[in-house]
C-alpha positions as CSV (number, residue, x, y, z in Angstrom):
1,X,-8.3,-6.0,-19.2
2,X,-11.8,-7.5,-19.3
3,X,-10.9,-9.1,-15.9
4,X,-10.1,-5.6,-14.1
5,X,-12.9,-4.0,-15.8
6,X,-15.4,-6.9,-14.4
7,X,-13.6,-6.3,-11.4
8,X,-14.2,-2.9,-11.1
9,X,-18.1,-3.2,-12.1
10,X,-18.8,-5.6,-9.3
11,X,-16.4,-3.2,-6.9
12,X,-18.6,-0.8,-8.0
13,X,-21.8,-2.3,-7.9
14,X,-21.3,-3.1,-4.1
15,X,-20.2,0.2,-3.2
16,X,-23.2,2.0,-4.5
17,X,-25.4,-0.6,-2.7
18,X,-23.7,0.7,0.0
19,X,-24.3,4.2,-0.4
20,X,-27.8,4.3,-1.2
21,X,-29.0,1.7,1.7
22,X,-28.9,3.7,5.2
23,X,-29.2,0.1,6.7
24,X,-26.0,-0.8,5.1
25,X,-24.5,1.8,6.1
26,X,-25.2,1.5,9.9
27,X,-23.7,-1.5,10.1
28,X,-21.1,-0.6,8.0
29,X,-19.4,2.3,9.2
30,X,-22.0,3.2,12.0
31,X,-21.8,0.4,14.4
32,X,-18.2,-0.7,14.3
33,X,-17.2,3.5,15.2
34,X,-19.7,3.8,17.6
35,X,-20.3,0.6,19.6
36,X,-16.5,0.2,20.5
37,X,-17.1,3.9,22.3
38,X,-20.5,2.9,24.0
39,X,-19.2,-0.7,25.3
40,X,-16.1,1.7,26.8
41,X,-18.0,4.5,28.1
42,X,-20.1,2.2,30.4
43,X,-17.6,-0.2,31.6
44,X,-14.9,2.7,31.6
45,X,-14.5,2.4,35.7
46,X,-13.3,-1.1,35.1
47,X,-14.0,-2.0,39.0
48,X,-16.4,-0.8,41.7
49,X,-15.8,1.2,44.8
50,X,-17.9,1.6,48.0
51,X,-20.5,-1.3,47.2
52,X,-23.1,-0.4,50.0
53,X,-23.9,-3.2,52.4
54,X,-25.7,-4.2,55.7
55,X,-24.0,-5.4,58.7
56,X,-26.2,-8.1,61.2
57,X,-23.8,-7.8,64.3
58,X,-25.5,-10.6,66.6
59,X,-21.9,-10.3,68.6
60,X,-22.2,-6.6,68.9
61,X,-18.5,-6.9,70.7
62,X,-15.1,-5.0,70.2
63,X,-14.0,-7.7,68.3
64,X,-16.8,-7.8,65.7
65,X,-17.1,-4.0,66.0
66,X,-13.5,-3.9,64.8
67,X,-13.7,-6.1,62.0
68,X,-16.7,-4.4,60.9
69,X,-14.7,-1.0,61.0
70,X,-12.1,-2.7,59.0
71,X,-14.2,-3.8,56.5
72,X,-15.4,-0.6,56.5
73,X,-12.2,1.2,55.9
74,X,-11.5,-1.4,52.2
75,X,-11.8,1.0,49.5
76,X,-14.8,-1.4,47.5
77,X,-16.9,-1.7,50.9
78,X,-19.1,0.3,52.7
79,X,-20.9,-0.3,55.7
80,X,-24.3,2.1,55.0
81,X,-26.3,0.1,57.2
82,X,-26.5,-1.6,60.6
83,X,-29.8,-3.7,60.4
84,X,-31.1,-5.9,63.7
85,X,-31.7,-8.8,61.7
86,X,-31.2,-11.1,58.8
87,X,-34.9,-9.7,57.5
88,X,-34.1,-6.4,57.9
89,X,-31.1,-6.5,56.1
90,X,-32.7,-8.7,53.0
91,X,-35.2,-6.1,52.9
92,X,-32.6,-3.5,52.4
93,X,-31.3,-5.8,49.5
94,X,-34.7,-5.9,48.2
95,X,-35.7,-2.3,48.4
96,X,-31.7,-1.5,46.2
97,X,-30.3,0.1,49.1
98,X,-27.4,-2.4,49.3
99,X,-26.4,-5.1,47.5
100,X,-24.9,-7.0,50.1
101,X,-25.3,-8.3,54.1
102,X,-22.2,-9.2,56.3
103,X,-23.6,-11.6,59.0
104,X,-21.5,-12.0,62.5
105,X,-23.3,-14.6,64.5
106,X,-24.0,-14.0,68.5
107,X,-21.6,-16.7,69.3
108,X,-18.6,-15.0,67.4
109,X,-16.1,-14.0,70.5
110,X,-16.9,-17.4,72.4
111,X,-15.8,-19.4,69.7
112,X,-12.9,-17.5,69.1
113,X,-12.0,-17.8,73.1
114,X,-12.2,-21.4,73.1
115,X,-9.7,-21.3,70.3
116,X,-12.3,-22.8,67.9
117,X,-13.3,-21.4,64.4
118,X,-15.5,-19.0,64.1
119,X,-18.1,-18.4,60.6
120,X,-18.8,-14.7,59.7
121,X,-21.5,-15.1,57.0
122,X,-21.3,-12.7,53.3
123,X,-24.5,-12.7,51.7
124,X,-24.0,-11.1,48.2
125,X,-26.6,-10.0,45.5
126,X,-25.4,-12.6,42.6
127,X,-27.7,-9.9,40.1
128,X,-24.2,-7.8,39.3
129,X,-21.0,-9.9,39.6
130,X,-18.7,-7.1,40.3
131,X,-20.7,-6.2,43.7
132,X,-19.8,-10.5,44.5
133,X,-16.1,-9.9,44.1
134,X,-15.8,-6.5,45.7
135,X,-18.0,-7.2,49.3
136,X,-16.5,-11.2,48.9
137,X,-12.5,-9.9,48.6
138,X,-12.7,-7.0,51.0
139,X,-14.3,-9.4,53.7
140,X,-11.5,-12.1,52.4
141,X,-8.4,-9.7,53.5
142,X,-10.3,-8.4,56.5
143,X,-10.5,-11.7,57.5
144,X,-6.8,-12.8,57.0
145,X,-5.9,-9.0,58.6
146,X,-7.5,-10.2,61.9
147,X,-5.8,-14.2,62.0
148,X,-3.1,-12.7,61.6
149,X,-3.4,-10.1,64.9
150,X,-5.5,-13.1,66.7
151,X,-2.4,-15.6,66.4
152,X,0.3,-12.6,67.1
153,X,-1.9,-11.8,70.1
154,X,-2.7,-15.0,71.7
155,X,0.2,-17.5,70.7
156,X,3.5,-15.6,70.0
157,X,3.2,-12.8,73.0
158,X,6.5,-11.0,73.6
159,X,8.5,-12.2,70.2
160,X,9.7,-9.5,68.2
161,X,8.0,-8.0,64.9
162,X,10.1,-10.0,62.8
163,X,9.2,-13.2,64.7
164,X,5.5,-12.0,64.6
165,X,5.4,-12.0,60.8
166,X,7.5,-15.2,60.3
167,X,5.2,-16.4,62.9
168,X,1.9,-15.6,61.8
169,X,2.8,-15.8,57.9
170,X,5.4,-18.5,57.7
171,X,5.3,-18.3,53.7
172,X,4.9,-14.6,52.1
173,X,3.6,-14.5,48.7
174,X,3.0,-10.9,46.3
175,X,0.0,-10.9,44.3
176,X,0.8,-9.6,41.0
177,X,-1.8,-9.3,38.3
178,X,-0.9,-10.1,35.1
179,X,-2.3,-8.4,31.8
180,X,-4.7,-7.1,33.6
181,X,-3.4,-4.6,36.5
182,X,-6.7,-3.0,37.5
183,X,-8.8,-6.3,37.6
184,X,-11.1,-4.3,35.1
185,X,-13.9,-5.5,33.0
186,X,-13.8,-3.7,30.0
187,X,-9.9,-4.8,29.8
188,X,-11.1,-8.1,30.6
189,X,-13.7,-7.9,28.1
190,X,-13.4,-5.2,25.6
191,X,-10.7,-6.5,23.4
192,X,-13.0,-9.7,22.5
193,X,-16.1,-7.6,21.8
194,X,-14.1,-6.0,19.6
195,X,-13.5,-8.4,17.5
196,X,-16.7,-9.9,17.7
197,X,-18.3,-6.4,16.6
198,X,-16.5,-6.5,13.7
199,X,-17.6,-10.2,12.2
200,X,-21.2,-9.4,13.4
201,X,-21.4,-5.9,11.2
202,X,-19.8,-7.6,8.4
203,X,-22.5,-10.5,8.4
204,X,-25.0,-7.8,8.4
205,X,-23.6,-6.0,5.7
206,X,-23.4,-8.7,3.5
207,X,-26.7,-9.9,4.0
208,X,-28.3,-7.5,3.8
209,X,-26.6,-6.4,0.3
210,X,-27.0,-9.7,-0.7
211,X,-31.2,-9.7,0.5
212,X,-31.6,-6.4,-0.9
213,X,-30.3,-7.6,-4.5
214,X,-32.8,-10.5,-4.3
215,X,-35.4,-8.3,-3.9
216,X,-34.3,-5.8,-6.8
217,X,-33.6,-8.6,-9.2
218,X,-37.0,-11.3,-8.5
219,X,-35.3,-13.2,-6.0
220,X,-31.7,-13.5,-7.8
221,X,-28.5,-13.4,-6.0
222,X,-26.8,-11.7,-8.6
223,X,-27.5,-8.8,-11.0
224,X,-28.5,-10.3,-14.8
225,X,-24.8,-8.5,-16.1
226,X,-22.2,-10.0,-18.2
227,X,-19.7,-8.6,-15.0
228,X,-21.5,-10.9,-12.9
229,X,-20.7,-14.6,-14.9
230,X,-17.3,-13.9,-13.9
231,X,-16.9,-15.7,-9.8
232,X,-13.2,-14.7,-9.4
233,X,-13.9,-11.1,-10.9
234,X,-17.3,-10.9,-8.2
235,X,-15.0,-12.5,-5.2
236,X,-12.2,-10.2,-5.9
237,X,-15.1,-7.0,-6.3
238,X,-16.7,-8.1,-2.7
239,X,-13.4,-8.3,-0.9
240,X,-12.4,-5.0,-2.6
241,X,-15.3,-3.5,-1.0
242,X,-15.0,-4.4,2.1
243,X,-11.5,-5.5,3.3
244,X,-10.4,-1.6,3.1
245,X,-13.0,-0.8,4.8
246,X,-12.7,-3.1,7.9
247,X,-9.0,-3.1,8.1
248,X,-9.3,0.5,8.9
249,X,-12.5,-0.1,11.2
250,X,-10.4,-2.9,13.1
251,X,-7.3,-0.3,13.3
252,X,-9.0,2.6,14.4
253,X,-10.3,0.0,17.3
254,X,-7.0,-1.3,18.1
255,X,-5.2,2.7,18.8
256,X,-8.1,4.8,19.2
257,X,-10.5,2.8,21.4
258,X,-7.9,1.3,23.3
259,X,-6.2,4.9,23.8
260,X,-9.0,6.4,24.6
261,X,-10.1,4.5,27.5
262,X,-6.4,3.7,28.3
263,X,-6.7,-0.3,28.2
264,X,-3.8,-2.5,28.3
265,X,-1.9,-2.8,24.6
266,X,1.6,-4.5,25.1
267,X,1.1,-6.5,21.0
268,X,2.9,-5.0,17.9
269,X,1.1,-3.4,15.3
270,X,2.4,-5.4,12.6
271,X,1.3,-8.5,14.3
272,X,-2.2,-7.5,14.6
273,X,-2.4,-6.4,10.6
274,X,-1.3,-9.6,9.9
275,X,-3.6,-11.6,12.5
276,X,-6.5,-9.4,10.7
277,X,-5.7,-9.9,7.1
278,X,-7.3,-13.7,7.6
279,X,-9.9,-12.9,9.9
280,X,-11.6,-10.3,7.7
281,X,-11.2,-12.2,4.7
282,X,-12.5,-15.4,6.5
283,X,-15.9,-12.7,7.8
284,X,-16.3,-11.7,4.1
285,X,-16.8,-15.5,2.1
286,X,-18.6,-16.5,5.5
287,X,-20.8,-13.7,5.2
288,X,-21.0,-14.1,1.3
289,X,-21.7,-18.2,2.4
290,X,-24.4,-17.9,4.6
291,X,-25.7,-14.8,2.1
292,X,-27.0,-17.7,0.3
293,X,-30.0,-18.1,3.0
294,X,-30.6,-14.2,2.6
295,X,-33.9,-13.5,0.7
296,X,-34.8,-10.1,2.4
297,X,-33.2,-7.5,4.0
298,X,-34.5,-8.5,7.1
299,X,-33.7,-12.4,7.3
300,X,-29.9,-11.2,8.2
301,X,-30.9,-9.3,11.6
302,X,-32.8,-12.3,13.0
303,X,-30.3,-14.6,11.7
304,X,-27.2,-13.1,13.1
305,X,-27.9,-10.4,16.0
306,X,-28.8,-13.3,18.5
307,X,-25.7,-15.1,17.8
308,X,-23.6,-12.5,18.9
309,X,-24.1,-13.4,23.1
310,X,-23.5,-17.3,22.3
311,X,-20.1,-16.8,20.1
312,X,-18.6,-14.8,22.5
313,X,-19.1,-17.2,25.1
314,X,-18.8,-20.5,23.5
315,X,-15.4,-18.6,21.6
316,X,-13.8,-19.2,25.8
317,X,-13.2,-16.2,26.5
318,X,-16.2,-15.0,28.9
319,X,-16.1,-18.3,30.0
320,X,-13.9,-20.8,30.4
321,X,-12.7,-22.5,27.4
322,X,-12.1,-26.1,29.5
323,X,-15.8,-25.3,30.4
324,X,-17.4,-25.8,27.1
325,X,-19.1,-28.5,26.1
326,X,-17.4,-30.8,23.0
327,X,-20.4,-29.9,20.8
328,X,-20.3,-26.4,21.5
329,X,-16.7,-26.0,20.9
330,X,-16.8,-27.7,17.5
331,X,-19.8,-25.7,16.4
332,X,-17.4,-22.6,17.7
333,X,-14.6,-23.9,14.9
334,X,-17.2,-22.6,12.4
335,X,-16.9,-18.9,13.2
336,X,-13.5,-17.2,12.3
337,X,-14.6,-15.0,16.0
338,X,-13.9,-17.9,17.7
339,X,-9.8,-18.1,16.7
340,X,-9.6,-13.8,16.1
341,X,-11.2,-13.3,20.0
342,X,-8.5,-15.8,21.5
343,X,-5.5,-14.7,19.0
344,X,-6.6,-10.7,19.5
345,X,-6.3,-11.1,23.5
346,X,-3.1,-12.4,23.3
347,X,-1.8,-10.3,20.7
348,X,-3.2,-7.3,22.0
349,X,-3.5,-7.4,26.0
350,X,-0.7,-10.1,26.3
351,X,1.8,-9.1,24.0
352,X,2.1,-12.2,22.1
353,X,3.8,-12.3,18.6
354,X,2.2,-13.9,15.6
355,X,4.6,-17.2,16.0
356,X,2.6,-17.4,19.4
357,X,-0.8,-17.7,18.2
358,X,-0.1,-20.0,15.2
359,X,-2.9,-22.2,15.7
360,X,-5.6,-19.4,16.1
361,X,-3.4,-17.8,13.0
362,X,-3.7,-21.1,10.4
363,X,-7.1,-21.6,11.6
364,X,-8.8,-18.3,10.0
365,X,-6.3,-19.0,6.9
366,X,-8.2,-22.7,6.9
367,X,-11.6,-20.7,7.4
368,X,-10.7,-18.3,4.6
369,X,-9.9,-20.9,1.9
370,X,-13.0,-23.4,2.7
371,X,-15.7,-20.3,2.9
372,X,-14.0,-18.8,-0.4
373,X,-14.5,-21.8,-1.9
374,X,-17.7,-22.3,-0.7
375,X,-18.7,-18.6,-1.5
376,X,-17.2,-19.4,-5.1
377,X,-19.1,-22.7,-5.0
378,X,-22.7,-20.4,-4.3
379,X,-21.7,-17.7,-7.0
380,X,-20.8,-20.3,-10.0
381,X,-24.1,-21.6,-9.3
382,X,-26.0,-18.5,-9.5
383,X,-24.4,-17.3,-12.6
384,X,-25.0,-20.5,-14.3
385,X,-28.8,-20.7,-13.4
386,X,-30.1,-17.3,-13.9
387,X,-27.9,-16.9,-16.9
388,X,-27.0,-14.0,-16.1
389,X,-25.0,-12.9,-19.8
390,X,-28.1,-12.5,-21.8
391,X,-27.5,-9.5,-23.7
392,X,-31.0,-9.3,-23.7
393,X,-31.9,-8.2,-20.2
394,X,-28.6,-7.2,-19.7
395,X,-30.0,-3.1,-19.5
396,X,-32.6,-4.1,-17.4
């Protein structure tokens, strides 16, 4: 019984930390319900459509004139401006009136006569990769579009259609895109910053409990309370606090969110609880870990709000994963984000089951028990050096 009741006074202790800190609270409830909506709301068109550029037609013949009204015609292209030259057309760019210049050179048709190649030059503003991919494709399949009519036309005259197309495309292929049907970026992306949002809040929570009871009790990590001698009984409080709390966080973000904006979900839900149950409690004796370098409220926002662009990429998911340095992906191991953002994905926009991301499964349950221990390891020591049961300070 004396086990509960300590229990209960450190559940309770936390809690009303909570409560009466409007920082904690931010990034406690705050953050994790709004951020998931704000992240959606501005990538919620997934793609781009009619990406303005500037056509330089040096050939100024039917040919180019066609190609250009092809590329014209692509649903992520179009052609706002017809500039005389390559500095005309880069200062276009430069002014924000397009964001990318097609190039025909003079010599376009005469090459093409003489059965040689001819080079049609896309010059795209790198500043926003989606206007890249949509001026880069659409010139890509405009391209192919016009082989194919340039060999139908000059090499396999008076064959049928069928011989055309056998002809001009000896092997057909379909492109089908998996997991991912639109080619969007917040289905691309979304699911990870999920994830992501939730160790980063829980990091900040903790810490900046943990600072703010440093600075109530002369630089002490814990209250001066018989409650608090007890490690197990503080652990169990802690995670009582918050595992609730972020379980319903992470599964408001799994059907709401991803309802809302009507992103791909093909996982089970039971997989996912069961994915999160490690991850959370891996984020809470992290957080409770690394609470240990916590002497002010502040120290946790400079300590943990600029990690959040580096996990995410180093995690290999924004960027390749074969990509990243050795270093970087063993300082990655030390994050549970690193394991939840790859396990999430496939659970959640690949429809994975929990057998299929064992290792990203066993590696937040190896997280868990070394940062409990560790957190346990932190706690001990507190209580045994601020002695923390004297009945004599005990009101204080």
């Amino acid at each position: 019984m004396n086990f509960l009741r300590d229990i209960f006074k450190v559940w309770n202790f936390e809690f009303r930390n909570i409560l009466r800190d409007s920082g904690i609270i931010l990034f406690a409830l705050i953050v994790p319900l709004a951020y998931p909506l704000l992240y959606a709301f501005i990538y919620n068109n997934e793609t781009v459509h009619e990406v303005p550029v500037a056509v330089v037609d040096e050939a100024n013949s039917p040919l180019s004139r066609k190609f250009v009204r092809m590329l014209d015609a692509t649903a992520d292209v179009n052609v706002a401006f017809r500039a005389i030259s390559m500095d005309e057309a880069e200062a276009m760019n430069q002014q924000g009136l397009t964001y990318g210049t097609v190039h025909i050179p003079a010599d376009f048709d005469q090459l093409l006569d003489q059965g040689k190649q001819a080079t049609i030059g896309i010059y795209a503003d790198m500043a926003g990769m989606l206007y890249y991919k949509a001026l880069m494709l659409s010139a890509t399949n405009v391209s192919l579009e016009m082989n194919k009519e340039l060999k139908a036309g000059k090499f396999y005259v008076g064959g049928t259609d069928r011989q055309l197309d056998i002809a001009t495309q000896p092997v057909e292929y379909y492109e089908v895109t998996l997991f991912n049907p639109r080619s969007g970026f917040a289905a691309f992306l979304l699911p990870a910053v999920l994830m992501l949002i939730l160790q980063q809040t829980l990091m900040l929570s903790i810490g900046m409990t943990g600072g703010e009871t440093r600075e109530r009790y002369n630089g002490r990590a814990l209250p001066m309370r018989p409650e608090f001698d007890n490690t197990l009984a503080v652990l169990l409080g802690k995670v009582l606090v918050y595992f609730p709390l972020y379980m319903l966080e992470a599964l408001y973000m799994y059907y709401f969110v991803t309802d809302l904006f009507s992103l791909p979900m093909l996982g089970h839900v039971s997989d996912f609880v069961l994915f999160m149950i490690p991850y959370i409690l891996s984020c809470i004796f992290m957080a409770i870990t690394f609470s240990s370098f916590i002497f002010r409220r502040e120290d946790c926002i400079m300590l943990y709000v600029f990690m959040s662009l580096p996990l995410l990429f180093i995690s290999g998911i924004s960027w390749p994963g074969a990509s990243v340095p050795e270093f970087w992906k063993i300082v990655s191991y030390l994050f549970p984000s690193t394991f939840a953002l790859n396990g999430y994905v496939r659970i959640h926009s690949m429809g994975a089951n929990l057998s299929q991301v064992e290792p990203e499964f066993f590696g937040l349950w190896i997280q868990t028990i070394v940062y409990m221990i560790l957190a346990a390891i932190f706690y001990h020591r507190v209580s045994k050096t601020t002695g923390s049961a004297l009945p004599s300070v005990a009101n204080k």
